[in-house]
C-alpha positions in Angstrom: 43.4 -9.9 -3.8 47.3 -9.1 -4.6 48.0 -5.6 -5.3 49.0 -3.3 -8.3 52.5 -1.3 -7.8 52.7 1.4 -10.2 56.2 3.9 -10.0 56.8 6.7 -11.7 56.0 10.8 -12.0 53.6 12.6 -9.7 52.8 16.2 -10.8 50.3 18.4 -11.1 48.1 19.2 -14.2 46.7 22.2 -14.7 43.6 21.8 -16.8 41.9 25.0 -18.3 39.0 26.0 -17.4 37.8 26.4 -21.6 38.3 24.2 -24.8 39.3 25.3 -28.1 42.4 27.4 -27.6 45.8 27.3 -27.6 47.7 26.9 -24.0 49.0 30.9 -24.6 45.4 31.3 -24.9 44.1 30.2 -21.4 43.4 32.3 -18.9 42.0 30.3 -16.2 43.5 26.7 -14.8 42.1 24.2 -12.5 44.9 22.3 -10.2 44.7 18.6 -10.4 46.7 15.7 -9.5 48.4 13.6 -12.7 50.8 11.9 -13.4 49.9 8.6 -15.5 51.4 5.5 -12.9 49.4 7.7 -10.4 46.0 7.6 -12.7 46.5 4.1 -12.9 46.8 3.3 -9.5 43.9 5.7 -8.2 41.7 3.5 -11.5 42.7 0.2 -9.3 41.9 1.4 -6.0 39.1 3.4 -6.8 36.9 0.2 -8.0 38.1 -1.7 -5.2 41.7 -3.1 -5.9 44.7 -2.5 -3.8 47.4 -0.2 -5.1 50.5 1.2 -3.5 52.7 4.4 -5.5 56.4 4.4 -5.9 57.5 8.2 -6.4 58.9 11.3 -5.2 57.3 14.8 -5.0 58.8 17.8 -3.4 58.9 19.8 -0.1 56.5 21.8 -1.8 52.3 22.2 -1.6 52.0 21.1 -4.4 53.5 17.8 -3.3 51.4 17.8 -0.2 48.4 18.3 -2.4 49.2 15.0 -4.8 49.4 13.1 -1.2 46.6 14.1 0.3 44.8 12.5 -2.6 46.3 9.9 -3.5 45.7 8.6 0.3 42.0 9.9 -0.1 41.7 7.5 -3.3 42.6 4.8 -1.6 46.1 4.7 -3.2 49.2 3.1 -0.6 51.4 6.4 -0.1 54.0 4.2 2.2 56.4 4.5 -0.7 55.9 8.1 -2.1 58.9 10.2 -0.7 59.6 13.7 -0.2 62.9 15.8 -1.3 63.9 18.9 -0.8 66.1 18.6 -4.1 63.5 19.3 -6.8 59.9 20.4 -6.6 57.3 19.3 -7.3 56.5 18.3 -11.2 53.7 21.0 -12.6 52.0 20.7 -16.4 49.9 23.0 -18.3 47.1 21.8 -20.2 45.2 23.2 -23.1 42.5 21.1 -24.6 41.1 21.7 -28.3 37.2 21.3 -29.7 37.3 17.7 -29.3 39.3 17.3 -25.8 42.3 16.6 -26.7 45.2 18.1 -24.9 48.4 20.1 -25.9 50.8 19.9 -22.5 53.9 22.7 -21.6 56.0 20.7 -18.6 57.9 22.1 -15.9 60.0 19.3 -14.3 63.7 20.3 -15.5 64.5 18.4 -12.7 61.5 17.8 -10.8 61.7 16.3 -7.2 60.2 12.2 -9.2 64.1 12.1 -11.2 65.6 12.0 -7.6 63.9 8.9 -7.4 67.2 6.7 -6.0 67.4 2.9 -6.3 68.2 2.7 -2.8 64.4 3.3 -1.7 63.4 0.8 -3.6 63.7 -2.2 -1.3 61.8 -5.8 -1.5 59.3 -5.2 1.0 57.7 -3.0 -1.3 56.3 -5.9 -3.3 55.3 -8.2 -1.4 51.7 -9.4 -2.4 52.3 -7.7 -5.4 50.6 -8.7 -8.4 51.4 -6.1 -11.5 54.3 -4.0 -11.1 53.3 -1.1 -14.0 55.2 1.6 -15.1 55.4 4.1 -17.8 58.5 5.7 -20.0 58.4 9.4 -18.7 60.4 8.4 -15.9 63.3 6.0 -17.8 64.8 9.4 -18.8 68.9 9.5 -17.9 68.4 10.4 -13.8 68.6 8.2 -10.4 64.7 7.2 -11.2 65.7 5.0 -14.0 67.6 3.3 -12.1 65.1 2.8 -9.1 62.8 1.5 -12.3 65.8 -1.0 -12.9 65.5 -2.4 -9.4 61.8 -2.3 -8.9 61.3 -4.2 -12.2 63.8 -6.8 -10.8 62.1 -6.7 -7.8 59.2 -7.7 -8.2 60.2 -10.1 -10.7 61.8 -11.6 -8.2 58.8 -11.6 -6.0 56.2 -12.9 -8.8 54.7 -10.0 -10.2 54.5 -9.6 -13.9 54.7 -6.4 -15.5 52.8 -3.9 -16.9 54.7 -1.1 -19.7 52.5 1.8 -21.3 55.2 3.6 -23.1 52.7 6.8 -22.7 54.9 8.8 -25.2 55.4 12.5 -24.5 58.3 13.8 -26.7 58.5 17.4 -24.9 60.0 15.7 -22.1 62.8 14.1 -24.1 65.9 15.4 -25.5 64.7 14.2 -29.1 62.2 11.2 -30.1 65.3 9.0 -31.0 66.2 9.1 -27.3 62.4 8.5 -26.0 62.1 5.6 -28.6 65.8 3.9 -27.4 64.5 4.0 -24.0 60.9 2.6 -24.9 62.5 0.1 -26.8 65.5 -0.8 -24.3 62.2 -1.8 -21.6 59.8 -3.4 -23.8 61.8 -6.7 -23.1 60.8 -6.5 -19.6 57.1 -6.5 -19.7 54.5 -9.4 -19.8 51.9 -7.1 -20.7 52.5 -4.0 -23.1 49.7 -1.3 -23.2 50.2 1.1 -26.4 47.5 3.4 -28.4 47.5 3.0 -32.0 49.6 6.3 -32.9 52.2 4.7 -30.5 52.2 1.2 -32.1 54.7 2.4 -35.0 57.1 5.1 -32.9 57.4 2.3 -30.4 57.8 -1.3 -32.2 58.6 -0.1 -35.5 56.2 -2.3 -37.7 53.6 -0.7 -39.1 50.4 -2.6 -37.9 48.9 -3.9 -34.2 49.2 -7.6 -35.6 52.9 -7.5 -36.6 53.4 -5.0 -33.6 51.8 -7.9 -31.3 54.0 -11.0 -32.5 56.7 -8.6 -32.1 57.0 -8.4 -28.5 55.4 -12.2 -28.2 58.9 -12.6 -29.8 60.7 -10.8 -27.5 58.9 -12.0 -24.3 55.5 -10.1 -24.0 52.0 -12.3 -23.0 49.4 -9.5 -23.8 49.1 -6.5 -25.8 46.6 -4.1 -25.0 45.7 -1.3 -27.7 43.6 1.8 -27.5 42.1 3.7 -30.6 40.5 6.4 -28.9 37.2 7.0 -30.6 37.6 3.7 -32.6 37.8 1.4 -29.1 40.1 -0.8 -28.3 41.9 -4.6 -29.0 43.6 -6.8 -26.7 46.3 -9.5 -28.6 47.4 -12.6 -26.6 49.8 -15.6 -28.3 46.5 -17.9 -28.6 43.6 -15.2 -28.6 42.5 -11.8 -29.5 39.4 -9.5 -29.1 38.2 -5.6 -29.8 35.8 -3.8 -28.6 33.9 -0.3 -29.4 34.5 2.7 -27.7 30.9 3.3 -26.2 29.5 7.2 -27.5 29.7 9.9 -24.8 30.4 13.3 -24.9 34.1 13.7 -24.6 35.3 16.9 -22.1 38.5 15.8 -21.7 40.7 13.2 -23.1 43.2 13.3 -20.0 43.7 10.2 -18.1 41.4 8.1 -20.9 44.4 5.5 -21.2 45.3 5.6 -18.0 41.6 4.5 -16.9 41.5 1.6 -19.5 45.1 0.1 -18.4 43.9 0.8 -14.6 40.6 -0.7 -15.3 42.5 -3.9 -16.8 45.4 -4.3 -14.3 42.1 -4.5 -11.5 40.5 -7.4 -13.4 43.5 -9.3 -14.0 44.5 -9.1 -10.2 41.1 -9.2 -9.0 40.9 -13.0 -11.1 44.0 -14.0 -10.0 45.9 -14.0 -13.1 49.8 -14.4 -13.6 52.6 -14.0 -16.0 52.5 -17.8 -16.6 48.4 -17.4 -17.2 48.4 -14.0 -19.3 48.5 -15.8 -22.7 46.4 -18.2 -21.5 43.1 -15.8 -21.0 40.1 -17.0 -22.8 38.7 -14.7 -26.1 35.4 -14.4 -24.2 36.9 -13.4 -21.1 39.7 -11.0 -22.8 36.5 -9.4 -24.6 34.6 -9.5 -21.4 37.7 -7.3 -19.8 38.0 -4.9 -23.1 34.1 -3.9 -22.5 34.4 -3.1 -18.9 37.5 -0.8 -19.5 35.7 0.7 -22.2 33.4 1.6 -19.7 35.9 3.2 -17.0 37.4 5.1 -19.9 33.9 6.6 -21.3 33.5 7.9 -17.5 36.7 9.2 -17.5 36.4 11.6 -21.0 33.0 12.8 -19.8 35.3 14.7 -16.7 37.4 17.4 -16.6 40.6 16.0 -15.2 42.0 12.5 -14.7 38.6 11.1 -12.9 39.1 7.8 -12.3 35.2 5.7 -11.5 34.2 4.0 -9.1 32.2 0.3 -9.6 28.9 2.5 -8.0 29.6 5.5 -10.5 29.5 3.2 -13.3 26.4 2.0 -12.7 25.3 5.9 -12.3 25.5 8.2 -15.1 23.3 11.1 -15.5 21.7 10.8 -12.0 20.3 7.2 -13.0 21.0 4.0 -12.3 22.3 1.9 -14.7 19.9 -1.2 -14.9 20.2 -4.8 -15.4 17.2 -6.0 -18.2 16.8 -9.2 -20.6 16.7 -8.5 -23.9 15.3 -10.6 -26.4 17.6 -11.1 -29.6 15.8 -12.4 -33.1 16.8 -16.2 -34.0 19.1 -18.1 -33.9 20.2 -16.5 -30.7 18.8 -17.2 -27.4 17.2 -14.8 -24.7 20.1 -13.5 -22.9 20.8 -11.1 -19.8 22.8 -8.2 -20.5 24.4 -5.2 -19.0 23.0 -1.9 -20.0 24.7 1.0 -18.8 22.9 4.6 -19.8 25.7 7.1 -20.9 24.3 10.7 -22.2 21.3 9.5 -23.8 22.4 6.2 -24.9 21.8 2.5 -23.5 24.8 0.8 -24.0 24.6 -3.0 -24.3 27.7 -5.1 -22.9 26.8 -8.8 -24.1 28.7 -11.6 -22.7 28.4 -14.5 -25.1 30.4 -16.3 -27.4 28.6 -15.4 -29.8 29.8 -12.6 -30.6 33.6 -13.3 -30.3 34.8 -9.6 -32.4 33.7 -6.9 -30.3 31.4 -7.6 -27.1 29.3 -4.4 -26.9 27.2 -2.1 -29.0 25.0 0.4 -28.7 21.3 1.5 -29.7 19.4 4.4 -29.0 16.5 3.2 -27.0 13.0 6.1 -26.3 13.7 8.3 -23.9 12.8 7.3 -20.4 13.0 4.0 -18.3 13.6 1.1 -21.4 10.9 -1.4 -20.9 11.7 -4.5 -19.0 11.7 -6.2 -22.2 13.5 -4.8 -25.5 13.6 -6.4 -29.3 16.8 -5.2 -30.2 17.9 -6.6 -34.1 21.7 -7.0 -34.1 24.0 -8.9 -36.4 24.9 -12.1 -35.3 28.4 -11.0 -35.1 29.5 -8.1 -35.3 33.0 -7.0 -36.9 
């Protein structure tokens, strides 16, 4: 299996210890390594895929901290450099009723915008699969140009590449200047990752469709969009498929995207796919790939921080293994096997059929207790 190469900002996020109030509110924070190319890259390593990190952090113990776990994830730290330029890149984090987050940054510079071309060299990608990137970083300082190389790079060495714009205006100078960047690198990647408050600030058209032919126009293979509570949908040139998000209690909303892309990037690499296959993904397999992202992201918003799961904590919510059951579906559709994962009261049902070629999961509310080995569960025949 070929790795994942993610560059970009390391930093640390400080996550508050309550919800509901505003950051100048918070008393209490809880250090935690962030950093969006990092999330995704602990997501790949974490269920099994190899990942390596291209970044800078500081002389600093904060920049020891990020290290230390990135290397205790899994993650390839060979290419994360220290400076004694900057520190370390710090963000605050408030998070309101329903988890979402309200950031104050402290990078003005931070040690990741010393980032020079010249330590990016080639044998970085080699076996590289997905180089991915983000657009906190393409601000105007050294690391945008080290993104410039790496992108060419691993180009060069057969990697296709991976862009989730991952807006965060406080970090820019104004959104006109975020947006020229965003739109300066779109160009560059085979697959584009964007949520759907993103889609318009980022392509300019007003919908995921016209968003999606878009960049097919201007070079892209795959768009991949998340909707938050309202799941997700992946567009290719010749297929497309959504998805539900599956319902858990959200804690925190941090690292949600992250965990989707990540989740994606290890099923492409771990099937072997390239940027002359991308397009070429089956609607059964690109729904099969939506559901099981779904799932890394449902684990992810149920923990305080950017948790990232593993394959074995999938299967385990709730201090219960997930289980795998037949379930018995009213004519004209066959008995099938399915995956049912438990998440906080509910059995979650992935199906994998053609059948249903819109979304490929649901959920029902089974009794409380072990399900019974067999289940009559009435669903639509597809479901839309």
């Amino acid at each position: 299996m070929k790795k994942v190469v993610a560059i970009g900002e390391l930093l640390i996020d400080f996550v508050p210890q309550q919800r509901g109030c505003a950051l100048d509110e918070v008393v209490q924070f809880e250090r935690v390594t962030g950093g969006a190319p990092a999330n995704v890259a602990t997501a790949v390593a974490r269920l099994g895929g190899r990942a390596q990190m291209i970044s800078q952090v500081g002389e600093d113990a904060f920049g020891t901290h990020i290290l230390k776990t990135l290397r205790a994830n899994g993650v390839d730290i060979s290419s994360v450099f220290r400076t004694e330029r900057a520190n370390t890149a710090l963000a605050f984090v408030s998070l309101d009723k329903n988890g979402n987050r309200e950031f104050s940054f402290y990078r003005n510079p931070s040690a990741d915008l010393f980032l020079d071309e010249a330590q990016i060299t080639p044998n970085i990608f080699a076996d590289c699969a997905v180089l991915h990137f983000c657009s906190v970083d393409l601000v105007d300082a050294p690391v945008k140009q080290a993104h410039r190389k790496a992108i060419r790079l691993a180009k060069d060495a057969g990697a296709f590449l991976s862009f989730d714009p991952n807006v965060r205006l406080p970090l820019w100078g104004s959104p006109e200047s975020c947006q020229a960047a965003i739109r300066e690198f779109l160009p560059c990647a085979d697959l584009v990752k964007l949520s759907d408050d993103e889609v318009e600030f980022c392509t300019g058209c007003k919908t995921e469709r016209e968003a999606a032919e878009l960049l097919f126009s201007q070079g892209c293979r795959l768009l991949l969009v998340t909707r938050g509570a309202d799941g997700a949908a992946v567009y290719t040139p010749n297929a497309s498929a959504e998805t539900k998000a599956l319902p858990v209690t959200v804690t925190d909303t941090t690292g949600a995207g992250d965990s989707f892309i990540g989740s994606f990037l290890y099923q492409l690499t771990r099937d072997g796919v390239t940027a002359e296959t991308l397009a070429d993904i089956p609607q059964e397999k690109l729904a099969d790939y939506l559901a099981f992202s779904s799932e890394c992201s449902a684990y992810t918003v149920q923990h305080k921080g950017a948790v990232m799961p593993t394959e074995e904590e999938l299967k385990m919510e709730n201090g219960e293994w997930a289980t795998w059951f037949t379930i018995l579906h009213s004519a004209p559709i066959q008995q099938k096997s399915h995956r049912i994962i438990r998440y906080g009261g509910f059995y979650s049902i992935i199906f994998n059929q053609p059948t249903y070629p819109a979304r490929q999961h649901d959920a029902c509310r089974l009794q409380s207790g072990a399900p019974p080995a067999w289940h009559t569960c009435r669903l639509p025949q597809r479901i839309s």
